[in-house]
C-alpha positions as CSV (number, residue, x, y, z in Angstrom):
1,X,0.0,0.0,0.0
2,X,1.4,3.4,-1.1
3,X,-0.5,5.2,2.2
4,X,-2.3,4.2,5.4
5,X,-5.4,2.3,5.1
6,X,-7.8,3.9,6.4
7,X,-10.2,2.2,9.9
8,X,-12.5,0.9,7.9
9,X,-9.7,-0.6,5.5
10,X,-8.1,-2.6,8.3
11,X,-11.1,-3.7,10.0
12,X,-12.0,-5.1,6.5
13,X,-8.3,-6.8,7.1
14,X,-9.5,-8.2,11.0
15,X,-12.5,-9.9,9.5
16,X,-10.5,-11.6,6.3
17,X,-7.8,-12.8,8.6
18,X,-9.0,-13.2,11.8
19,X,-6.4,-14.6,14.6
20,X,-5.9,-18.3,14.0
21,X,-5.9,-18.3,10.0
22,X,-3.1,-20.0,8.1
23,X,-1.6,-18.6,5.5
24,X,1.3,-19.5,3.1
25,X,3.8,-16.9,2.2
26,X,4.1,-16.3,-1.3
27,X,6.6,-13.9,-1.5
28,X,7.7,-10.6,0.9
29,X,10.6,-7.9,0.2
30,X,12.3,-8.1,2.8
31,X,15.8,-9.6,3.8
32,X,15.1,-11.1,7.3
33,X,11.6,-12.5,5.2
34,X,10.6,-16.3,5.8
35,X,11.7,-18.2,2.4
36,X,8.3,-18.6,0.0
37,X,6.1,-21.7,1.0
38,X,6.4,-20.8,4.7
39,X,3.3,-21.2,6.4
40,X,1.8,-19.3,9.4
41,X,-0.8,-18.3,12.0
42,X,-2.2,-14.8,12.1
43,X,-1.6,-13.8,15.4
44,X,-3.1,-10.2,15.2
45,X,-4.0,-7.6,12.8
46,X,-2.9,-4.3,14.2
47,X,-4.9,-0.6,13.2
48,X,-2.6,-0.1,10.2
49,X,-3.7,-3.3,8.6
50,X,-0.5,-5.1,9.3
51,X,-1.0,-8.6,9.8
52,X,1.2,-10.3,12.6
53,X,2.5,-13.7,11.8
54,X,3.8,-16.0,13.9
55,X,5.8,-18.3,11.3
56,X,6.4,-22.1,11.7
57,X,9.9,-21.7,11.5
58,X,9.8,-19.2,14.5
59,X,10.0,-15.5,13.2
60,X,7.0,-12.9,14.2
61,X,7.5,-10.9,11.0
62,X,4.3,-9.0,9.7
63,X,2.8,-8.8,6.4
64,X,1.8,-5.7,4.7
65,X,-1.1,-6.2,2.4
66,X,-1.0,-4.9,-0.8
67,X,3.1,-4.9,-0.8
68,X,3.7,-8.7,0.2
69,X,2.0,-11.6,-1.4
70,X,0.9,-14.4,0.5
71,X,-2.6,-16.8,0.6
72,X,-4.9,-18.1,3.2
73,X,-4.2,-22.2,3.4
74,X,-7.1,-24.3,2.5
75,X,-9.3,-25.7,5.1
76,X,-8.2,-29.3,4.4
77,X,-4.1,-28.5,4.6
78,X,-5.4,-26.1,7.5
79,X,-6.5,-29.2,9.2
80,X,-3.5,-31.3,8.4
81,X,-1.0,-28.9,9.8
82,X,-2.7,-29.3,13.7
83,X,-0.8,-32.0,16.2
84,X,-2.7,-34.5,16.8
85,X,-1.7,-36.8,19.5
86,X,0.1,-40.9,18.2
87,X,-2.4,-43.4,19.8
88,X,1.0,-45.7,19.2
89,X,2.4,-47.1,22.6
């Protein structure tokens, strides 16, 4: 985005990704950026319409709509990515 979005904008953002979504990172410009394919949990989406991510390989960057690229993950992969608990002994 070239300026601020405005309230309205990022409430628009809150209700397309609300905390908990997953989202795969398509591509962000910036060096310290997870490597495309990296998934995620929206942790928060703050009152400029940044999105806070809390990446599976650790990092907490945000993502910036409008200037990075990234997609929500599918309900089925969604699914797949949750622990669920080996009934092996």
């Amino acid at each position: 985005m070239s300026q601020f979005p405005t309230k309205e904008q990022a409430e628009l953002i809150r209700r397309q990704y609300p905390a908990g979504t997953r989202i795969i990172l398509k591509k962000m410009n910036d060096p310290q950026a997870p490597p495309p394919g990296t998934k995620g949990t929206v942790v928060y989406v703050d009152d400029i319409g940044q999105i806070g991510v809390k990446w599976d390989t650790g990092s907490g960057l945000s993502l910036i709509p409008g200037e990075d690229s990234f997609e929500k993950v599918s309900a089925p992969e969604a699914k797949k990515t949750k622990h669920t608990p080996s009934r092996e002994r």
